[in-house]
DOROFI-824222 format. One record per residue: x, y, z of N, C-alpha, C, O in turn. Coordinates in Angstrom, 3 decimals. Last residue first. Example, Ala and Ser with C-alpha at 12.3 -4.5 7.8 and 13.67 -1.06 7.14 Angstrom:
% residues 2
+----------+----------+----------+----------+----------+----------+----------+----------+----------+----------+----------+----------+
!   n.east !  n.north !     n.up !  ca.east ! ca.north !    ca.up !   c.east !  c.north !     c.up !   o.east !  o.north !     o.up !
+----------+----------+----------+----------+----------+----------+----------+----------+----------+----------+----------+----------+
!   12.850 !   -2.250 !    7.080 !   13.670 !   -1.060 !    7.140 !   12.900 !    0.030 !    7.870 !   13.409 !    1.138 !    8.039 !
!   13.190 !   -5.690 !    7.800 !   12.300 !   -4.500 !    7.800 !   13.200 !   -3.300 !    7.800 !   14.236 !   -3.319 !    8.465 !
+----------+----------+----------+----------+----------+----------+----------+----------+----------+----------+----------+----------+
//
This chain:
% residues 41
+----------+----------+----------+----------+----------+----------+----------+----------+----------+----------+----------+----------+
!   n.east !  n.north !     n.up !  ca.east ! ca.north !    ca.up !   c.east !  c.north !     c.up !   o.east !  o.north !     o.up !
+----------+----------+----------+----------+----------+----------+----------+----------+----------+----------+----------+----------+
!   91.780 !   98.539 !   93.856 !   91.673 !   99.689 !   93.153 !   92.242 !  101.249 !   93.818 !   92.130 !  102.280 !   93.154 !
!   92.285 !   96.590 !   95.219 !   92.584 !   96.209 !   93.813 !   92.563 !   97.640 !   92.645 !   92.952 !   97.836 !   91.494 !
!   94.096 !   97.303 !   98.431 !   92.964 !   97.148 !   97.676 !   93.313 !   97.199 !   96.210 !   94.372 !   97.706 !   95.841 !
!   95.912 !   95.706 !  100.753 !   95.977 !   96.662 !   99.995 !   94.718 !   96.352 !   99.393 !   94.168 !   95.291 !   99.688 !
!   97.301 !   95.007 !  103.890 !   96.218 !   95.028 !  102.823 !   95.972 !   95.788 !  102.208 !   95.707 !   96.859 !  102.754 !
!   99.447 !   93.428 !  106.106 !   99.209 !   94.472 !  105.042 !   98.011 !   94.128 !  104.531 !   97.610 !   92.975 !  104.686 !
!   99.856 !   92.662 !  109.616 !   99.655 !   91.925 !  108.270 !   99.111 !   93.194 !  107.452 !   98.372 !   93.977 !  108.048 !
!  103.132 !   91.290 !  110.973 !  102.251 !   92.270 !  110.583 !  101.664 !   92.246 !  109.361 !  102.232 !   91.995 !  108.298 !
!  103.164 !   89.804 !  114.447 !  102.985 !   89.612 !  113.427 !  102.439 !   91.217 !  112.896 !  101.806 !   92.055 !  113.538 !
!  105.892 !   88.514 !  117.258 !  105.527 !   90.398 !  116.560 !  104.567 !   89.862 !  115.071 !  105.393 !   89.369 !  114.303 !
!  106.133 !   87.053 !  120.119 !  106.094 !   87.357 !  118.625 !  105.477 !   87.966 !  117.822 !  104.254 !   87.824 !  117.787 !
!  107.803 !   87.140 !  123.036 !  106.597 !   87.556 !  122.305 !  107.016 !   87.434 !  120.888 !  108.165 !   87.699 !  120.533 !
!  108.850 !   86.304 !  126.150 !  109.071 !   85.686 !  124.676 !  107.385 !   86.054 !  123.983 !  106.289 !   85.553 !  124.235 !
!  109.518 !   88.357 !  128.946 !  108.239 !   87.448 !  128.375 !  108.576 !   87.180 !  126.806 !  108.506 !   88.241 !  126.186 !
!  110.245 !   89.901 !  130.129 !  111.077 !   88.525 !  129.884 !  109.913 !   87.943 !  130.013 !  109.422 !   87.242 !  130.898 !
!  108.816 !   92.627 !  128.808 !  108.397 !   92.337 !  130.197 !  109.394 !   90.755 !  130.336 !  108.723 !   90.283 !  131.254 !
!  108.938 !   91.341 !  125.573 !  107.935 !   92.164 !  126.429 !  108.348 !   91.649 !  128.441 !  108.135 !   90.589 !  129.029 !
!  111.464 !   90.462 !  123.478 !  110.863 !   89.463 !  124.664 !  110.107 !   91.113 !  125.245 !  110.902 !   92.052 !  125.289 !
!  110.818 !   87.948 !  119.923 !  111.144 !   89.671 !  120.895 !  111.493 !   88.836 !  122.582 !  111.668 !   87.665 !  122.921 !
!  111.741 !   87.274 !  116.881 !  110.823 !   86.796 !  118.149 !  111.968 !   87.752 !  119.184 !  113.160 !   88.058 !  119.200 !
!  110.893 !   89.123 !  113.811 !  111.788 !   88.542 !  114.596 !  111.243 !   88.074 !  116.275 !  110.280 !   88.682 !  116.741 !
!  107.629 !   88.609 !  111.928 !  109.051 !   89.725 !  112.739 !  109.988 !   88.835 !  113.556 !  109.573 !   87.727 !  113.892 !
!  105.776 !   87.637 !  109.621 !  106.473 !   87.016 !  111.387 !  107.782 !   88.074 !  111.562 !  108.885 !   87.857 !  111.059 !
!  103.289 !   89.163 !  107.603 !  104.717 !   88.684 !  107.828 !  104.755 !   88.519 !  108.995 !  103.920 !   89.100 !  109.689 !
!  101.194 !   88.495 !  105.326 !  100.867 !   88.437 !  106.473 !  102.887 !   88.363 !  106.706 !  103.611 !   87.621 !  106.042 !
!   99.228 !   90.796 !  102.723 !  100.394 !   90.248 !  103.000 !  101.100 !   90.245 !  104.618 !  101.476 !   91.267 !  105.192 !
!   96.644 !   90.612 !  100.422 !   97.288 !   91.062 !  101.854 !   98.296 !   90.154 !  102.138 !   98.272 !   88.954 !  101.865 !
!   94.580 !   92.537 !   98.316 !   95.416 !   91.424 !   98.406 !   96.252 !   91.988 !   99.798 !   96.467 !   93.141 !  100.171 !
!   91.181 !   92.477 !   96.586 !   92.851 !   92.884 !   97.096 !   93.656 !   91.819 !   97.583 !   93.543 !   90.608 !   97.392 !
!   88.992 !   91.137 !   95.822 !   88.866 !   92.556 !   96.379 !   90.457 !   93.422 !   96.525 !   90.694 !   94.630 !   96.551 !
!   87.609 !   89.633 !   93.100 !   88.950 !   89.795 !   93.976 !   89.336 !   91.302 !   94.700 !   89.842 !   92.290 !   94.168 !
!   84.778 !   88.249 !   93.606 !   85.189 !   89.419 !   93.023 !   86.435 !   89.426 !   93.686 !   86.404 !   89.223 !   94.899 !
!   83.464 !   86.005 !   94.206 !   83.980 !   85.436 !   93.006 !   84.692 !   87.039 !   92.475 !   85.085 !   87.186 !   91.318 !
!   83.289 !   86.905 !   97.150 !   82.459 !   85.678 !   96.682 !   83.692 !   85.279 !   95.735 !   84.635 !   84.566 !   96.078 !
!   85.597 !   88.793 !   97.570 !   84.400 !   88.424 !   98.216 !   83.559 !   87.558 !   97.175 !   83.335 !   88.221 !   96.162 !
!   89.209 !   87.982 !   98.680 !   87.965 !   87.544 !   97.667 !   86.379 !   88.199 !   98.693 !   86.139 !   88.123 !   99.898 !
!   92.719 !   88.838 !   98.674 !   91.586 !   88.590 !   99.192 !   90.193 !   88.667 !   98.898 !   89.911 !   89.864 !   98.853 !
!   95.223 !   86.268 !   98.596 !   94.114 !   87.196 !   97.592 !   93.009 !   87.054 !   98.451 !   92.445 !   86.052 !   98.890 !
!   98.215 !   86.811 !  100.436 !   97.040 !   86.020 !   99.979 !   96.212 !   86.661 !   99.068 !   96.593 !   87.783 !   98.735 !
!  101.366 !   85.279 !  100.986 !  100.562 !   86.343 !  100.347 !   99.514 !   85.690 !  100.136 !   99.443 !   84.510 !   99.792 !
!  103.874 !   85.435 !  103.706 !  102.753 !   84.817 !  103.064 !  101.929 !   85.905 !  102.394 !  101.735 !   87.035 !  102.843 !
+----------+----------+----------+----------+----------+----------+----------+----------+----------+----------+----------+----------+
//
């Protein structure tokens, strides 16, 4: 998923949320998210 990220009406950047493959911690079922952000300048 990509988003734009805004403060009011100024587009500050932009970030990009991804789901990793589903893990297991401890045989515990975990899911890994990682999210990017970059700036416009």
């Amino acid at each position: 998923m990509t988003f734009e990220v805004r403060w009011s009406f100024i587009v500050a950047g932009k970030a990009t949320l991804e789901v990793m493959p589903a893990e297991e911690l401890d045989g515990i079922p975990v899911l890994h998210f990682v999210l990017t952000a970059k700036t416009t300048h």
